[in-house]
C-alpha positions, -999 to +999 in steps of 0.1 A: -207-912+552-246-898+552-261-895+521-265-856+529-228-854+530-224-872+498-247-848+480-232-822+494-198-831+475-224-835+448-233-803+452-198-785+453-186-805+423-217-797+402-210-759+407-176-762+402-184-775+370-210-753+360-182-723+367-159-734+347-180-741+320-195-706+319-156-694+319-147-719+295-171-702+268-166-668+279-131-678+269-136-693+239-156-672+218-134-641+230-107-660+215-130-665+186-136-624+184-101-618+181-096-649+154-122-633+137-104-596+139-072-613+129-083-623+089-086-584+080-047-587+092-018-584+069+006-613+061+025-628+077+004-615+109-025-627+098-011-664+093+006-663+128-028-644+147-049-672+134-025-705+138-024-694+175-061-686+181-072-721+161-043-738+189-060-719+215-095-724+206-088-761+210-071-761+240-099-740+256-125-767+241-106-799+249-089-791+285-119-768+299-149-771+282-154-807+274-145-817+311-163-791+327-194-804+305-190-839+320-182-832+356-214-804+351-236-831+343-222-861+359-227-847+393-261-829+388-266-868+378-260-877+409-280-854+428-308-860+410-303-896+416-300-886+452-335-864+452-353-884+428-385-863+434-371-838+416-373-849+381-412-842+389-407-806+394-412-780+367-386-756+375-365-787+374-374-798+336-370-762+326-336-759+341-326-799+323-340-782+292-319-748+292-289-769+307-292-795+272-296-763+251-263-754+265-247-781+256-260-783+221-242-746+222-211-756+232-212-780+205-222-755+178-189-738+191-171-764+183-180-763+148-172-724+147-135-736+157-134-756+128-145-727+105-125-705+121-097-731+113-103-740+078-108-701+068-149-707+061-165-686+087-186-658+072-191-650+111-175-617+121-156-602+152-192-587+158-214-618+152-187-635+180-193-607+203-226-619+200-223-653+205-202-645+235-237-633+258-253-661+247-244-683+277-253-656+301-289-657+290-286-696+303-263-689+332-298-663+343-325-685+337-309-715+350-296-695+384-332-683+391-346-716+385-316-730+409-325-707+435-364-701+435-375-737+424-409-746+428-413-708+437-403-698+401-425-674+384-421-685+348-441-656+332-418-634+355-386-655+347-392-656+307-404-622+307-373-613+324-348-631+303-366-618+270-358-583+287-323-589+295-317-605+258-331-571+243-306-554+264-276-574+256-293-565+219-294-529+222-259-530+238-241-548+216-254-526+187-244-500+206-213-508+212-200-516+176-213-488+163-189-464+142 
């Protein structure tokens, strides 16, 4: 098989990772808002609401996030093995940085789960709301730098994100205000 074709499959996988890692997260911290909602519950609704979101949460973590995690960046491996030359690229060490940050989230999710778990959050439904755009700031940046590579504007692109985070800001205030 040409080595085109195989990072083509490359390719493919690495997307298919990266897509069910965004859902994976978009997943888990809406679990988390509602895990969050269910401690001002009433017993025994509160003890059921929470014993199925902490199951939940760790299915979520353990069958779609930590696989789609290593298929994400096993395969972007692999094409960068592939196209070596791009390690030298800019937009290409911009989009390996966001992509680690990401992964340190996901891993500071992990420890919300156990929080959530053990009863020690002192996040609330609203601070989880929160947490739930913050992968779509990555998903922007790293799509743009995907697409536009050496072409990136990064004044534009940063400029940009720093917009889109002040409206995610003014529209999550917005929306839990009563």
């Amino acid at each position: 098989m040409e080595l085109a074709n195989w990072y083509s499959i490359a390719k493919a996988l690495h997307l298919i990772g990266m897509v069910s890692w965004m859902a994976g997260m978009f997943y888990l911290v809406r679990i988390m808002v509602n895990h969050a909602m269910a401690f001002d519950r009433p017993e025994p609704d509160r003890s059921v609401l929470t014993t199925q979101f902490t199951i939940m949460e760790w299915k979520s973590y353990n069958i779609i996030l930590k696989p789609a995690v290593i298929i994400t960046w096993s395969f972007g491996v692999i094409m960068l093995c592939i196209n070596t030359f791009w390690m030298s690229q800019g937009w290409m060490n911009l989009k390996l940085l966001f992509l680690t940050m990401l992964t340190g989230y996901t891993h500071y999710l992990k420890s919300h789960i156990k929080q959530l778990e053990s009863g020690t959050s002192r996040f609330t439904h609203i601070h989880y709301r929160a947490l739930n755009e913050v992968p779509t700031v990555f998903l922007v940046g790293v799509v743009f730098l995907a697409v536009f590579k050496d072409r990136t504007n990064y004044l534009i692109l940063c400029g940009g994100l720093l917009f889109f985070i002040g409206l995610m800001a003014w529209g999550i205030q917005r929306a839990n205000r009563k």
